[in-house]
C-alpha positions in Angstrom: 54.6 4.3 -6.7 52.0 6.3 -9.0 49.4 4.7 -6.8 50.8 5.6 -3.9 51.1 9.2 -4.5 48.1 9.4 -5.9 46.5 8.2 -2.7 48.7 10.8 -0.7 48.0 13.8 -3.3 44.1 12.8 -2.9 44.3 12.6 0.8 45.7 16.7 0.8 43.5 17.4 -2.1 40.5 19.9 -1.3 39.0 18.4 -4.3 35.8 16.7 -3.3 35.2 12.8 -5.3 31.4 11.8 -5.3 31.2 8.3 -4.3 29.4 5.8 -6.4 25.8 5.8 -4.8 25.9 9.7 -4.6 26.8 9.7 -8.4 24.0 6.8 -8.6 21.5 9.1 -7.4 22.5 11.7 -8.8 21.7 9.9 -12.4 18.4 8.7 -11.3 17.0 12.1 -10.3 18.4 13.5 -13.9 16.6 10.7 -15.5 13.2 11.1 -13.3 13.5 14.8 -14.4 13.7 13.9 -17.8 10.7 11.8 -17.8 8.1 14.4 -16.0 5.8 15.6 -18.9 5.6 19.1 -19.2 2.2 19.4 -19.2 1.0 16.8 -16.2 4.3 16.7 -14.7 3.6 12.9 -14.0 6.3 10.3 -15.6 6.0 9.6 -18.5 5.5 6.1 -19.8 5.1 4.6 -23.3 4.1 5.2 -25.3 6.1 8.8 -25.4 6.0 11.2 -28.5 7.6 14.2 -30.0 6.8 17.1 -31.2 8.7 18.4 -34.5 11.4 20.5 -32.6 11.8 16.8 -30.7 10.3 18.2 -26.9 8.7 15.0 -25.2 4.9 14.5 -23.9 3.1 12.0 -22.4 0.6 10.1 -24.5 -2.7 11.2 -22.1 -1.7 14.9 -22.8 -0.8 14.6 -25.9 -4.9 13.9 -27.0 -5.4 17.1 -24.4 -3.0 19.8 -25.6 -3.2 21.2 -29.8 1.0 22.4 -29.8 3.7 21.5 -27.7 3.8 23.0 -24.4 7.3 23.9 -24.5 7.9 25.3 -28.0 4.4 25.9 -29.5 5.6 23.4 -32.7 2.8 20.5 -34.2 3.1 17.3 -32.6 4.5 14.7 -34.8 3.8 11.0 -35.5 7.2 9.9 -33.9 7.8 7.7 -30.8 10.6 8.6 -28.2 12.5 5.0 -28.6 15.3 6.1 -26.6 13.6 7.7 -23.8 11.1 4.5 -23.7 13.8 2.0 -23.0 15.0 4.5 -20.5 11.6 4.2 -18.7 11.0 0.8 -18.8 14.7 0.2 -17.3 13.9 3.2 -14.4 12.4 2.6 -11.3 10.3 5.3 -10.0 9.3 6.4 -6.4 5.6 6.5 -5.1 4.2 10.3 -5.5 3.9 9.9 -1.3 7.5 9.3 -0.7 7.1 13.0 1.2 4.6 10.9 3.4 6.8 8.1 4.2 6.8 5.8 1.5 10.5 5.2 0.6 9.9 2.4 -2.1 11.5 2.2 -5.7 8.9 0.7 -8.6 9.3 -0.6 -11.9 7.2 0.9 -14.8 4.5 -1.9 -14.6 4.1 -1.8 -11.0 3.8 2.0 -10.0 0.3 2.6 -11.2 -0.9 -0.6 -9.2 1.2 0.5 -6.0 0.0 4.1 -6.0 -3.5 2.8 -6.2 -3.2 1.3 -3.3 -1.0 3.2 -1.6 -1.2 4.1 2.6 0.7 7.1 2.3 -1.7 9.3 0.5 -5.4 10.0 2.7 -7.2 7.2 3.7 -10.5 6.5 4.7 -11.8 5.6 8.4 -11.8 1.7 8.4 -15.0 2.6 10.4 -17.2 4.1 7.0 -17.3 0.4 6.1 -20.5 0.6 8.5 -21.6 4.0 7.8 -20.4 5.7 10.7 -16.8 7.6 10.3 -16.9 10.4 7.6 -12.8 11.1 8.7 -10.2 10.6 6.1 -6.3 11.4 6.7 -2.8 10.0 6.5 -1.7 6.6 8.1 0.0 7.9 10.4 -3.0 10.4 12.3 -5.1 6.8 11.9 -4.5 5.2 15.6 -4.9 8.4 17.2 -8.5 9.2 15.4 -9.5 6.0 15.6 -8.4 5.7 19.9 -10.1 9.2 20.3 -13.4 9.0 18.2 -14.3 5.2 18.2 -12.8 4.1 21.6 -15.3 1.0 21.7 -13.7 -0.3 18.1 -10.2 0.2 18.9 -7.6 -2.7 20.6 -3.7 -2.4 21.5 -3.2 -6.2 21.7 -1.8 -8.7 19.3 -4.8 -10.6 21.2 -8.2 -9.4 20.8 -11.7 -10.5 21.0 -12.9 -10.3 17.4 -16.2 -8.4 16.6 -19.8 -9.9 16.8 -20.0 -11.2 13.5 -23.3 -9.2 12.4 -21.8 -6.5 10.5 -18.5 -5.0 12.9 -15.4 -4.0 13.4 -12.6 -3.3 15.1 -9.1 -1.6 14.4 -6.1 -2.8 16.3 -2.5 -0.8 16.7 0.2 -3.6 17.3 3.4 -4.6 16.5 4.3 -1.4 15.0 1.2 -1.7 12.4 -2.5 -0.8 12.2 -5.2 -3.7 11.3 -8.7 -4.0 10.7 -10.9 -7.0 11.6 -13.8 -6.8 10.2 -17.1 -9.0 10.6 -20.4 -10.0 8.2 -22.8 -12.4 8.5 -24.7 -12.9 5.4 -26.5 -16.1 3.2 -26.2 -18.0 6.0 -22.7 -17.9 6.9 -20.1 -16.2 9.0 -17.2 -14.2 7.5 -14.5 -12.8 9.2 -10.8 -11.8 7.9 -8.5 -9.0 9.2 -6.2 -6.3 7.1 -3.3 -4.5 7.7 -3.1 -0.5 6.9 -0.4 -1.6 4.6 0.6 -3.0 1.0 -0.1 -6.7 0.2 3.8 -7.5 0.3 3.8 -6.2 3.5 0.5 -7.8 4.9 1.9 -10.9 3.6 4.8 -10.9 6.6 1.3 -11.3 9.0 -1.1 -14.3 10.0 -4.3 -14.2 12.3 -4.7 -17.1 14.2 -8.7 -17.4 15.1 -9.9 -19.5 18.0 -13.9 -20.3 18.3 -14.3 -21.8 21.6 -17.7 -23.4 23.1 -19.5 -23.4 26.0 -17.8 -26.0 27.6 -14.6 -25.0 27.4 -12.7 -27.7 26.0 -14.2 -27.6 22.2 -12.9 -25.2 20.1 -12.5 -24.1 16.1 -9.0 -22.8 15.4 -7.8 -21.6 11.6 -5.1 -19.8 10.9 -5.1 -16.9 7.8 -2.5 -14.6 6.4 -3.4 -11.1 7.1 -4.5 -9.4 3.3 -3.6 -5.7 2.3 -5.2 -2.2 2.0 -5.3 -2.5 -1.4 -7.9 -6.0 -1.4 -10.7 -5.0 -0.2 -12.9 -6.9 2.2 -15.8 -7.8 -0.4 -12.9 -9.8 -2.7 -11.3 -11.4 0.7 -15.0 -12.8 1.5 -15.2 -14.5 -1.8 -11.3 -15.5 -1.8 -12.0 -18.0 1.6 -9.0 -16.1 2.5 -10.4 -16.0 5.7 -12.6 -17.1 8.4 -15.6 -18.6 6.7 -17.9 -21.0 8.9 -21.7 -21.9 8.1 -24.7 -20.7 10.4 -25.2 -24.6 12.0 -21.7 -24.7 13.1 -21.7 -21.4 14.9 -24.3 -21.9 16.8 -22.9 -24.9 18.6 -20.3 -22.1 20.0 -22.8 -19.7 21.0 -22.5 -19.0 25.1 -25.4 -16.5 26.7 -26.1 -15.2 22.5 -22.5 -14.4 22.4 -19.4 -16.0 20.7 -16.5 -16.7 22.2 -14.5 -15.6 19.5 -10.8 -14.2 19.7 -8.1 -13.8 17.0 -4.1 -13.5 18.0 -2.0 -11.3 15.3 1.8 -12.7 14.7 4.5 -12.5 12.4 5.0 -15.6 10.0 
C-alpha cells in the first residue's frame, strides 16, 4: 500500500525526479570541471599537485607559474591522490566535440585521439603534392575539394585509381571522405587509400584493387583495409599495408602507357 501511494502522490507531485543518466551527466560534467587547471584550462592528468591552501594545477603549469593562480600561496611538494584516481577512472570528451566529435576517452587515449583528430582543421589531402594551401573542418572538405580540384575528386565507391607517379585523388562515398594516393619510387609502385576519419573507424573499410592487362582476361586483384587520418601515407608505404607491386610486374599491365588500374571502396 506504501508503494502504491507513493506512485500516486509522485504522479500529482509537481516535484521534478532527475532520472539516472541525467544525474549521470550531471556528475561527469562536475568532475570534468574539477579537473580543468586554472591556468591552461586543459584537464588535468597526473601527475596533479597542490598548493599550500590545497588549490589544484596541472604538472605543465605548475613549472610555468611562481604562486598559485587561485590564491597566490607557494606550491607545495604534495600530489592530488584523490583527484588522480578520479582522472584515471574519468573519461573525457575530445576538445572538438563542438565540431562533431561526440566520443568519450580514457586518460591514456585522449592525447593520441586529439592528435589525430578530424574534427579540428585539416589540411587539403591535395598539399601532399604541393598544390592546395586550403585547410578547414571535415565537413567544408568535399565541397573544396569538388570546387577547387574537380580533376582529383570522385563520388563513386568505384574509381579509377591515380597514375601511380606521384597522385591523387579524394573520393566522397558512403557517407565518408577518402584519399587514394599514388608513388612510384626505388623501383616499385605504391598505392593505399585513407579515410578522413580515426583508425577505428577506417578499420570498418577495405579497398579492393584490380590491375587488369591488355588483354582483358589477366588481371592483379588485392584487397587492403582502408588506414586512418592519423597514419600517414609515408608509414602505410613501409607497413605493405597496401598495394605494393615491383616495376617488372607493372609493366606487363601497361595499355597505350596507361594502367588499367581501378580500386572499389566497401564496408567489411
Amino acid at each position: 500500500m506504501r508503494l502504491n501511494s507513493y506512485q500516486q502522490n509522485a504522479e500529482t507531485s509537481d516535484t521534478y525526479v532527475l532520472d539516472m543518466d541525467d544525474m549521470s551527466r550531471a556528475l561527469d560534467e562536475a568532475l570534468l570541471k574539477d579537473l580543468e587547471c586554472p591556468v591552461c584550462i586543459e584537464y588535468m592528468v597526473p601527475p596533479i599537485w597542490l598548493c599550500t591552501n590545497g588549490h589544484n594545477i596541472c604538472s605543465k603549469c605548475r613549472q610555468s607559474v611562481q604562486c598559485c593562480p587561485t590564491c597566490r600561496a607557494e606550491f607545495s611538494e604534495i600530489r592530488n591522490f584523490a583527484l588522480e584516481n578520479i582522472a584515471r577512472r574519468q573519461k573525457y570528451p575530445c576538445v572538438n566535440r563542438q565540431s562533431g566529435c561526440l566520443e568519450l576517452f580514457s586518460i591514456e587515449d585522449i592525447a593520441e585521439h586529439q592528435a589525430g583528430s578530424v574534427y579540428g582543421k585539416i589540411k587539403c589531402p591535395l598539399h601532399l603534392l604541393n598544390r592546395c594551401s586550403w585547410s578547414g573542418l571535415k565537413n567544408d572538405l568535399k565541397e573544396h575539394a569538388k570546387a577547387a580540384h574537380p580533376k582529383h575528386f570522385a563520388e563513386s565507391t568505384k574509381f579509377t585509381c591515380p597514375h601511380m607517379l606521384n597522385s591523387l585523388l579524394i573520393t566522397s562515398c558512403i557517407g565518408e571522405i577518402f584519399t587514394c594516393y599514388a608513388q612510384k619510387r626505388d623501383g616499385r609502385y605504391y598505392d593505399a587509400v585513407q579515410l578522413i576519419g580515426t583508425s577505428s573507424e577506417a578499420s570498418k573499410y577495405k579497398c579492393e584493387f584490380t590491375l587488369l592487362a591488355a588483354n582483358g582476361i589477366e588481371q592483379i586483384s588485392k584487397t587492403f583495409l582502408v588506414q586512418g587520418y592519423s597514419e600517414d601515407f609515408e608509414t602505410t608505404f613501409k607497413s605493405g599495408k597496401c598495394l605494393n607491386l615491383d616495376e617488372e610486374t607493372v609493366k606487363h599491365f601497361v595499355v597505350d602507357n596507361e594502367l588499367k588500374l581501378s580500386g572499389i571502396l566497401s564496408r567489411v
